[in-house]
ZATIKOL-402107 format. One record per residue (C-alpha): chain; y, z negated, x negated. Coordinates in Angstrom, 1 decimal, padded with zeros to 4 digits, m for minus. Each point is the difference from the previous one (the first is absolute). Layout:
REM residues N
(site 'A',(Y,Z,X)) ...
END
This chain:
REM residues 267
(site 'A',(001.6,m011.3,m006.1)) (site 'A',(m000.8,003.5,m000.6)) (site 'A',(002.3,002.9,m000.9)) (site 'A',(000.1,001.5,003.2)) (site 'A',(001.0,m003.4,001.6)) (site 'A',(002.7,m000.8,m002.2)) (site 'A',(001.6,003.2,000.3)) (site 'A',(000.0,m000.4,004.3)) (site 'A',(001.5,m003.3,m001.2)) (site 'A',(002.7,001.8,m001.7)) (site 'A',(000.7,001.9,002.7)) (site 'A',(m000.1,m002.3,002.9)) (site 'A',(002.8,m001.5,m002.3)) (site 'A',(001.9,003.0,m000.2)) (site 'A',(m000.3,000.8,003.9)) (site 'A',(001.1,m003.7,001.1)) (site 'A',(002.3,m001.1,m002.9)) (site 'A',(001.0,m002.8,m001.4)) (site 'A',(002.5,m001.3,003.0)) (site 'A',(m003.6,000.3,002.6)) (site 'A',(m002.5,m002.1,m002.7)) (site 'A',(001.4,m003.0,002.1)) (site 'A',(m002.0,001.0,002.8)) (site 'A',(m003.1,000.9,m002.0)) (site 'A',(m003.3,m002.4,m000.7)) (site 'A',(m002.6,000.4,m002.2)) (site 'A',(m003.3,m001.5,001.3)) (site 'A',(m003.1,m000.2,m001.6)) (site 'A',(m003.2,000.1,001.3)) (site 'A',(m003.6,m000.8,m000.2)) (site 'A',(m000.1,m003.4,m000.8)) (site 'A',(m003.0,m000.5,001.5)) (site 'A',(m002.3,002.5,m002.1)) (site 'A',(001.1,m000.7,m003.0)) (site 'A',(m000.4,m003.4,m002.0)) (site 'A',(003.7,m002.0,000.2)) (site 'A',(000.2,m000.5,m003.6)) (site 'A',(m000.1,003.7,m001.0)) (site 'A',(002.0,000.8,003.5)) (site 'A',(003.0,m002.3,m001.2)) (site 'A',(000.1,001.5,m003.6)) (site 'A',(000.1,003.7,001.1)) (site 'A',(003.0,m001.2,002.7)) (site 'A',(001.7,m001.2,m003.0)) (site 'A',(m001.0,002.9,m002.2)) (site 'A',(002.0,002.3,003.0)) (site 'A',(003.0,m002.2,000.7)) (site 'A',(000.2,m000.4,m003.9)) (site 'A',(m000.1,004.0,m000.9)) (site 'A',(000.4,001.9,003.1)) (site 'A',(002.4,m001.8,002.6)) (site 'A',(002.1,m002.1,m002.2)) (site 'A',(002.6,002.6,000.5)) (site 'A',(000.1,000.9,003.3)) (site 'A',(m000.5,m004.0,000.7)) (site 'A',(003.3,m000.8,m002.1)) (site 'A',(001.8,002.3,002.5)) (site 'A',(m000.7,m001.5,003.3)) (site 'A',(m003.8,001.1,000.7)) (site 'A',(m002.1,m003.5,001.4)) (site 'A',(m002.7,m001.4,m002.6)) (site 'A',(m003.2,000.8,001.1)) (site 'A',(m001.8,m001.8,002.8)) (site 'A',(m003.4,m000.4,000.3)) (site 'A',(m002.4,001.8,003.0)) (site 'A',(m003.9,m001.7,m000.4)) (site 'A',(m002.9,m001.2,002.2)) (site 'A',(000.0,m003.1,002.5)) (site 'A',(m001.5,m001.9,m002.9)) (site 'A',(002.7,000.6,m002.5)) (site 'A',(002.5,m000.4,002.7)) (site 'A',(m001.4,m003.4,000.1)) (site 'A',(m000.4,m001.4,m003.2)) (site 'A',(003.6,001.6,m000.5)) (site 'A',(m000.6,002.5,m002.4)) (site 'A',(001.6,002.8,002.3)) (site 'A',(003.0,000.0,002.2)) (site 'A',(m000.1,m000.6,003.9)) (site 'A',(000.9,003.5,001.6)) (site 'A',(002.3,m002.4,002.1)) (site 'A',(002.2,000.1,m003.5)) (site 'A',(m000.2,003.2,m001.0)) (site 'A',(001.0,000.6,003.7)) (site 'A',(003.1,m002.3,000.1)) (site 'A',(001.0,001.8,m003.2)) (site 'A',(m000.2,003.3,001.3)) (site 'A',(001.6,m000.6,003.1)) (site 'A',(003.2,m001.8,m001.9)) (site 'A',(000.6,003.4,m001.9)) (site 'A',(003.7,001.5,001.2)) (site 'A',(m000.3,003.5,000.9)) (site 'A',(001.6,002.7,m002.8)) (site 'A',(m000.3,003.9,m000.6)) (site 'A',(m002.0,001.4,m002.7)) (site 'A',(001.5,001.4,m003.4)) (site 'A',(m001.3,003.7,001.0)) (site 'A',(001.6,m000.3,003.9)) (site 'A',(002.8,m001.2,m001.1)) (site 'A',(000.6,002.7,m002.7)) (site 'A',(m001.8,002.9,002.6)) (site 'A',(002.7,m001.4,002.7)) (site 'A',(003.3,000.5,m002.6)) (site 'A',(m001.6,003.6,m000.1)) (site 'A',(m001.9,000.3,m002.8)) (site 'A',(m002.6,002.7,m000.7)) (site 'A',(m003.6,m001.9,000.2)) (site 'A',(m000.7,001.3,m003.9)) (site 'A',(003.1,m001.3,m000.9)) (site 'A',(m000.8,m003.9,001.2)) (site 'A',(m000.7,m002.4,m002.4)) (site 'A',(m003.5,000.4,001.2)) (site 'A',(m000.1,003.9,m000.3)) (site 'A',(001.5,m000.2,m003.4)) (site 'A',(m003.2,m002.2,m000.8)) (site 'A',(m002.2,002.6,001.0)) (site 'A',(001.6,002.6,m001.8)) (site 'A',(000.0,m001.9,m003.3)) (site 'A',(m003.6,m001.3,000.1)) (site 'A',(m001.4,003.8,000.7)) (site 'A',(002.6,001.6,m002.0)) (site 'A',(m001.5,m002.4,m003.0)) (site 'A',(m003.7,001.0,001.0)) (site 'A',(000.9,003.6,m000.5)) (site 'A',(001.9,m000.7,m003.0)) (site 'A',(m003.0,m001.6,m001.7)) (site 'A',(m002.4,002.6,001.0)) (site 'A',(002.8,002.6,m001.4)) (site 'A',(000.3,m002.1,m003.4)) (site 'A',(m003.7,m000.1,m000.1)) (site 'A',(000.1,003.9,000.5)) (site 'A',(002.7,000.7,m003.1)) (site 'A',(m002.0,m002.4,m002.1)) (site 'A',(m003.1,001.9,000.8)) (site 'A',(001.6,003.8,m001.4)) (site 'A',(001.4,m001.9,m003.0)) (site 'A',(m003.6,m000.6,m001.0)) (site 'A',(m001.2,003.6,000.9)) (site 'A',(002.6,001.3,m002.1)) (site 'A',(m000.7,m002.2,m002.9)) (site 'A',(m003.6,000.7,000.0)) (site 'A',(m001.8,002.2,m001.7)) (site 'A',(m003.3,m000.3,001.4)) (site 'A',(m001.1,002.3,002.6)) (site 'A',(m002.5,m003.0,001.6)) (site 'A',(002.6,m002.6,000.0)) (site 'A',(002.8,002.4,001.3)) (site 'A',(m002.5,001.2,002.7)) (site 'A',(m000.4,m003.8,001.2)) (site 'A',(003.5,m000.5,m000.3)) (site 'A',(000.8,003.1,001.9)) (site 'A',(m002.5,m001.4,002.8)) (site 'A',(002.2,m003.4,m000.1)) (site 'A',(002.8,001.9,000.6)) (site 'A',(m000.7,002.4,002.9)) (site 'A',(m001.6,m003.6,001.3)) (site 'A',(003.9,m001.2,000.0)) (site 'A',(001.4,002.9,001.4)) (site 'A',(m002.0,m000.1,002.7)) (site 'A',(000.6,m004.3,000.5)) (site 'A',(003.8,001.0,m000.8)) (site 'A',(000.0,002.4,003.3)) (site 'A',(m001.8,m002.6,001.9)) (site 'A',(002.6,m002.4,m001.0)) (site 'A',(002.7,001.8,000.9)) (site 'A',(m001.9,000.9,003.2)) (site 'A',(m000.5,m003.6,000.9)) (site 'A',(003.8,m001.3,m000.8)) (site 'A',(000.8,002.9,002.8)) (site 'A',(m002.2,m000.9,002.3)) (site 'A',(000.9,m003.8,m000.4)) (site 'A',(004.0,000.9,000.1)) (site 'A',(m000.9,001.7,003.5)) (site 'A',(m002.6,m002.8,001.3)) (site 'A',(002.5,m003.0,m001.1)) (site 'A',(002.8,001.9,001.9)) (site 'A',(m001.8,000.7,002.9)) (site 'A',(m001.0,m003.5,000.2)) (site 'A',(003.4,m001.2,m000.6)) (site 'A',(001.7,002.0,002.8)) (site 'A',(m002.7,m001.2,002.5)) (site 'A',(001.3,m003.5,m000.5)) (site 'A',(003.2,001.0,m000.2)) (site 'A',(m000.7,001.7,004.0)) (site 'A',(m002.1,m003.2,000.7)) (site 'A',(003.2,m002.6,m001.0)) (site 'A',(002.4,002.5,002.0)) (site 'A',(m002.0,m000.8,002.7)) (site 'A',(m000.5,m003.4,m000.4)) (site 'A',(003.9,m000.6,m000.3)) (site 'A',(000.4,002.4,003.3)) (site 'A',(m002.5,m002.5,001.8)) (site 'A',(002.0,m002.7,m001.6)) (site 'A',(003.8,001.2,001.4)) (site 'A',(m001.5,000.7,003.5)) (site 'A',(m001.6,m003.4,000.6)) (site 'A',(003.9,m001.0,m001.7)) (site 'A',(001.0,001.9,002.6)) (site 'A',(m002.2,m000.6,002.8)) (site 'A',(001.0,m004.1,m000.5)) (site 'A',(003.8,000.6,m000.2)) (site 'A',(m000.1,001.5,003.9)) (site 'A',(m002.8,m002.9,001.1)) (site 'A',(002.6,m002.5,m001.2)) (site 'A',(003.3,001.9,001.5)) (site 'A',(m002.0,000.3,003.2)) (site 'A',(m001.5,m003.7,000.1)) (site 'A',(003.9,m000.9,m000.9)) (site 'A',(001.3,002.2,002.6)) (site 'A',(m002.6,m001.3,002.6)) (site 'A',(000.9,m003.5,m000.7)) (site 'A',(003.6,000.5,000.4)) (site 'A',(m000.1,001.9,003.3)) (site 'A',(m002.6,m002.7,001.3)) (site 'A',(002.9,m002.6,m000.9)) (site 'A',(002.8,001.8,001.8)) (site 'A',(m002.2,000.6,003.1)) (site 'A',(m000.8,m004.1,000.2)) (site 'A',(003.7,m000.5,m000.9)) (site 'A',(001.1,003.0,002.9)) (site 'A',(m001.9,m001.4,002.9)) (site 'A',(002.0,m002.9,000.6)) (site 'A',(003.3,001.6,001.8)) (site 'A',(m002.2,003.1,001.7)) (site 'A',(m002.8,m002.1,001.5)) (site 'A',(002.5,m002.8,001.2)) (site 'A',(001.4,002.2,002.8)) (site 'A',(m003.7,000.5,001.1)) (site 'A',(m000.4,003.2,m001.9)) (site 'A',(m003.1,001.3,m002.2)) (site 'A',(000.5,002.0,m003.7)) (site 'A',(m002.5,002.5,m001.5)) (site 'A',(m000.7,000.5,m003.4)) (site 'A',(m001.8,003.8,000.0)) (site 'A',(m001.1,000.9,m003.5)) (site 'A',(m003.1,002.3,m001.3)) (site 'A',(m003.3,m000.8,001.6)) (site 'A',(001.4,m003.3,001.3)) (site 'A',(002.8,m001.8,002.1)) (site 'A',(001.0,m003.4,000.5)) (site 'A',(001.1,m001.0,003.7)) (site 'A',(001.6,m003.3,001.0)) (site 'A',(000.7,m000.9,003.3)) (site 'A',(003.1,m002.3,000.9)) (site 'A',(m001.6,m002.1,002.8)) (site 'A',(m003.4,m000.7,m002.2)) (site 'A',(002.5,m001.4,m002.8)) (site 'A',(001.6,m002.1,002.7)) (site 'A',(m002.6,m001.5,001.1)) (site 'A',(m001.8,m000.8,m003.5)) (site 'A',(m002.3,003.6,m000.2)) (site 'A',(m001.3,001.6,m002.7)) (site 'A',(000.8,003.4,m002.0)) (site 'A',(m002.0,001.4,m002.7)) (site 'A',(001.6,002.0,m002.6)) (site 'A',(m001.6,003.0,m001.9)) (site 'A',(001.0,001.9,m003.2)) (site 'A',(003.3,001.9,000.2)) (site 'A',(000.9,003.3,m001.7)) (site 'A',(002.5,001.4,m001.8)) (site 'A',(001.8,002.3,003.1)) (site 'A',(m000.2,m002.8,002.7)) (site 'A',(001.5,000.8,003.2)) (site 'A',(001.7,m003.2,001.8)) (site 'A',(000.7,000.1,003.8)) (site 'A',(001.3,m002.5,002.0)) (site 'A',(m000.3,000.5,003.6)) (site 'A',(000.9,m002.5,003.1)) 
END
């Protein structure tokens, strides 16, 4: 893996920690361009030096994603798998939402921290390299070599401003990315409380409708007997039974009740 990938590695790491790697999996890919020999040593060369650790806390070994042909001579694993897998993984919050929910300042995360550290360490090389650099201009005595060293060192002044350029820029871009999740999970857990919400009244009403449909077959018995009829007026609906189709074996059809019902029994 290159340098660039391991450090994303690093920080996905950081931004899920190590309570989430139970609902990460590595998968590995390509199977079918490359020959399986050299395929299966590189795996092994990955799990062996690069996910060992995440692996020992909870993240899935690697599965394997290839063509049909591999799929059948069993070299890769059946999407069906890696499916089942995924789909067995309990749901938990992220390192960096749980710590930007107890109210902590993005940069101060275990994930902002990160980026702080590895561009604060960028400028500090560039800075020793700098120091270094004027130490040998002023040990010099030679007008060519201190003129070339001079040149090296307006070079790092100008990398150390970028540096410190970049570490602001990525501070602001990290934090603005970070508070656009953190809008996008409010959200999401807004959906999630009105849909809560939403089936808490269904089920009071669908109880409620089933318990005033009980009392009005339980009711009719003693008002229809005497020959009289009882309606059941409710939103958009009423029920309407009739004492002398009861008697003489009729049919009623009852409809959804509401919450508010109004019950009137007339002769």
């Amino acid at each position: 893996m290159t340098n660039t990938a391991l450090k994303n590695l690093d920080m996905f790491h950081h931004l899920c920690g190590d309570q989430s790697l139970k609902n990460v999996m590595f998968l590995t890919t390509k199977w079918d361009k490359a020959s399986t020999s050299f395929a299966q040593k590189h795996e092994e060369e990955l799990t062996k030096n690069v996910w060992s650790g995440m692996i020992e806390l909870g993240c899935s070994r690697p599965k394997r994603l290839g063509g049909v042909a591999n799929y059948s001579s069993g070299i890769v694993d059946p999407i069906s798998d890696v499916i089942a897998r995924v789909l067995k993984f309990q749901p938990s919050w992220l390192l960096i939402q749980r710590q930007l929910g107890s109210g902590q300042h993005i940069l101060d995360t275990t994930a902002g921290q990160k980026v702080d550290q590895d561009l604060s360490l960028e400028i500090k090389k560039t800075q020793d390299s700098f120091n270094s650099t004027l130490a040998q201009i002023e040990k010099s005595h030679e007008d060519t070599i201190r003129a070339a060293l001079q040149d090296e060192a307006d070079e790092y002044v100008r990398e150390l401003a970028e540096a410190q350029e970049h570490k602001k820029a990525s501070e602001a871009s990290f934090e603005k990315v970070m508070k656009a999740e953190e809008e996008r999970l409010m959200k999401m857990e807004e959906e999630r409380r009105r849909k809560m919400e939403e089936e808490r009244r269904e089920k009071e009403q669908e109880e409620w409708n089933n318990k005033m449909y009980r009392y009005g077959i339980d009711a009719t018995g003693a008002v229809l007997g005497a020959g009289g009829w009882m309606l059941f007026e409710g939103i958009g609906m009423q029920i309407q039974m009739a004492g002398s189709l009861l008697k003489d074996g009729g049919l009623f059809t009852p409809v959804k009740l509401f919450r508010g019902t109004k019950i009137q029994n007339c002769r």
